[in-house]
N, C-alpha and C positions, 0 to 999 in steps of 0.2 A: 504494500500500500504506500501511495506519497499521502504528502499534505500539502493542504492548501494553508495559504498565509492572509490578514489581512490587518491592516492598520488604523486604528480607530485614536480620538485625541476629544479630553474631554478638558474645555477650558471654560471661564467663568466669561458672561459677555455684559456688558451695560446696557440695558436698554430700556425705556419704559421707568427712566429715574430707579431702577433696580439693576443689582445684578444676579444672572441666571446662569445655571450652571449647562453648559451648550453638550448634545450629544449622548446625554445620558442615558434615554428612551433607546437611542442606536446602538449604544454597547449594551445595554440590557439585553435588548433583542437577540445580540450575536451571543451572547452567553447562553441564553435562554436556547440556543439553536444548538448547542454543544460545540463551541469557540473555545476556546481555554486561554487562558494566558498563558504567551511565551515568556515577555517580556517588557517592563515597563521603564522607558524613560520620560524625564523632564524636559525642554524644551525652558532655555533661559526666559525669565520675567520681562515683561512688556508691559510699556506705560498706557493707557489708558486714556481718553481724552478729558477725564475729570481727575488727573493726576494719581487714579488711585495705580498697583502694582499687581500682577496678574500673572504667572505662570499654567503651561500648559503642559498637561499629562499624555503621552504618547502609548496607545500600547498597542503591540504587539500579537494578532491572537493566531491561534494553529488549529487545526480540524483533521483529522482523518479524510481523504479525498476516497471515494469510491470507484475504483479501477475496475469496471463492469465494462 
């Protein structure tokens, strides 16, 4: 069997005088789908246009591919 790979990034966004954490429904779903986590990294902190400070989560996920 391979695997397949894919890349998911869950980061916080300003919108709506709030902030909301972006992506999160979409990694749920690939979890939910049996995704796993390979791998997570960080992605340096970015400013934000009301000066707040934000960093972004990368991950990594793997599956079992079905070679049929």
């Amino acid at each position: 069997m391979s695997s397949q790979y894919k890349v998911c990034s869950l980061f916080w966004d300003y919108d709506d005088n709030c902030y909301r954490l972006r992506n999160q429904n979409v990694f749920e779903e690939l979890l939910n789908e049996g995704w796993k986590i390979l791998r997570v990294d960080i992605m340096p902190p970015t400013e934000l246009s009301n000066n707040a400070v934000t960093a972004t989560n990368v991950y990594i996920l793997e599956r079992e591919a079905n070679d049929d």
